[in-house]
C-alpha positions in Angstrom: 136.3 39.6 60.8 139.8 39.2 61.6 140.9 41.4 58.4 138.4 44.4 59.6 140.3 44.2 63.5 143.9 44.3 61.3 142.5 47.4 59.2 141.0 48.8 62.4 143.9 48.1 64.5 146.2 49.4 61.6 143.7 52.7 61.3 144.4 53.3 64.9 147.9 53.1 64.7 148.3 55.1 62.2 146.2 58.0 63.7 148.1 57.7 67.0 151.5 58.5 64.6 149.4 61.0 63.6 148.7 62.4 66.6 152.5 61.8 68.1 153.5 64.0 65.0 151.4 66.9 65.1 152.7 67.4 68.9 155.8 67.2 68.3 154.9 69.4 65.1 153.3 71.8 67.8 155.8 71.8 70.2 159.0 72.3 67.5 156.6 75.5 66.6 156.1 76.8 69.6 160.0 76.4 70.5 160.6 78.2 67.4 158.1 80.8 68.3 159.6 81.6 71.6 163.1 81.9 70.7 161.6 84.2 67.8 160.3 86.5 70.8 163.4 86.6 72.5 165.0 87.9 69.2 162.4 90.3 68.5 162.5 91.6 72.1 166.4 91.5 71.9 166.4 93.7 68.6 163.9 95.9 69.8 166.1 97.0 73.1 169.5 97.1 70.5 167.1 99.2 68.3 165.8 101.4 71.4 169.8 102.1 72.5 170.6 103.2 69.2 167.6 105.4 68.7 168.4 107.3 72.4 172.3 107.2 71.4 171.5 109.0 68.2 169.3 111.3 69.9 172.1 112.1 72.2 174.6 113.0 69.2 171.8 114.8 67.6 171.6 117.0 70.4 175.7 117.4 71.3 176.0 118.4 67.4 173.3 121.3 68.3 175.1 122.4 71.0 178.3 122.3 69.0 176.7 124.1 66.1 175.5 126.4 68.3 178.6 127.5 70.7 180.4 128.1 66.9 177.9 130.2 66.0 178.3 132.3 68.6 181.5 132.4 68.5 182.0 133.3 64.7 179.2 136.1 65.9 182.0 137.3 68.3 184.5 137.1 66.0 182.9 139.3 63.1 182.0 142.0 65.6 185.5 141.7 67.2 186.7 141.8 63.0 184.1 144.9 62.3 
Protein backbone atom coordinates (compact mmCIF):
# COMPACT_ATOMS: atom_id res chain seq x y z
CA UNK A 1 0.00 0.00 0.00
CA UNK A 2 2.55 2.27 1.00
CA UNK A 3 4.70 1.47 -2.26
CA UNK A 4 1.50 2.16 -4.67
CA UNK A 5 1.04 5.97 -2.56
CA UNK A 6 5.23 6.36 -3.33
CA UNK A 7 4.64 5.41 -7.19
CA UNK A 8 1.44 7.47 -7.19
CA UNK A 9 2.85 10.31 -5.40
CA UNK A 10 6.03 9.92 -7.56
CA UNK A 11 3.59 9.76 -10.92
CA UNK A 12 2.10 12.98 -9.75
CA UNK A 13 5.22 14.66 -9.37
CA UNK A 14 6.52 13.91 -12.27
CA UNK A 15 3.47 14.97 -14.37
CA UNK A 16 3.36 18.32 -12.47
CA UNK A 17 7.23 18.75 -13.98
CA UNK A 18 5.66 17.93 -16.87
CA UNK A 19 3.27 20.26 -16.83
CA UNK A 20 5.71 23.24 -15.35
CA UNK A 21 7.77 22.38 -18.57
CA UNK A 22 5.46 22.55 -21.32
CA UNK A 23 4.41 26.15 -20.02
CA UNK A 24 7.40 27.40 -19.78
CA UNK A 25 7.91 25.39 -23.25
CA UNK A 26 4.74 27.57 -24.36
CA UNK A 27 5.59 30.60 -23.09
CA UNK A 28 9.52 30.63 -24.43
CA UNK A 29 7.46 29.89 -27.91
CA UNK A 30 5.20 32.39 -27.84
CA UNK A 31 8.07 34.99 -26.77
CA UNK A 32 9.84 33.84 -29.68
CA UNK A 33 6.90 34.16 -31.77
CA UNK A 34 6.20 37.71 -30.93
CA UNK A 35 9.56 39.06 -31.28
CA UNK A 36 9.48 37.09 -34.77
CA UNK A 37 6.33 39.55 -35.64
CA UNK A 38 8.02 42.55 -34.69
CA UNK A 39 10.86 41.55 -37.16
CA UNK A 40 8.66 40.56 -39.87
CA UNK A 41 6.62 43.78 -39.42
CA UNK A 42 10.00 45.71 -39.06
CA UNK A 43 11.29 44.21 -42.52
CA UNK A 44 8.26 44.65 -44.11
CA UNK A 45 8.12 48.73 -43.54
CA UNK A 46 12.27 48.67 -44.47
CA UNK A 47 11.13 46.63 -47.52
CA UNK A 48 8.01 49.05 -48.25
CA UNK A 49 10.64 52.30 -48.01
CA UNK A 50 12.84 50.79 -50.45
CA UNK A 51 10.25 49.68 -52.82
CA UNK A 52 8.58 53.58 -52.87
CA UNK A 53 12.41 54.95 -52.87
CA UNK A 54 13.13 52.95 -55.98
CA UNK A 55 9.95 53.88 -57.46
CA UNK A 56 10.95 57.44 -56.94
CA UNK A 57 14.40 56.97 -58.83
CA UNK A 58 12.62 55.03 -61.43
CA UNK A 59 10.60 57.88 -62.12
CA UNK A 60 13.46 60.91 -61.74
CA UNK A 61 15.54 58.65 -64.31
CA UNK A 62 12.36 58.95 -66.75
CA UNK A 63 12.25 62.47 -66.44
CA UNK A 64 15.94 62.73 -66.96
CA UNK A 65 15.83 60.39 -69.91
CA UNK A 66 13.28 62.31 -71.17
CA UNK A 67 14.38 66.25 -70.83
CA UNK A 68 17.74 64.67 -72.89
CA UNK A 69 15.81 63.47 -75.37
CA UNK A 70 14.38 66.43 -76.07
CA UNK A 71 17.11 68.20 -75.93
CA UNK A 72 19.35 66.01 -78.39
CA UNK A 73 15.90 66.52 -80.64
CA UNK A 74 16.81 70.31 -80.33
CA UNK A 75 20.12 69.94 -80.98
CA UNK A 76 19.92 67.80 -84.38
CA UNK A 77 17.35 70.26 -85.74
CA UNK A 78 19.44 73.19 -84.47
CA UNK A 79 22.68 70.92 -86.33
CA UNK A 80 20.30 70.19 -89.56
Amino acid sequence: MRQRDATAAGTQQSVKALKIRQVTGLTELRSRLDRCDMCIARLATELRAAVDATHALAARHQQHHAQLVDKIQQLDIKVF
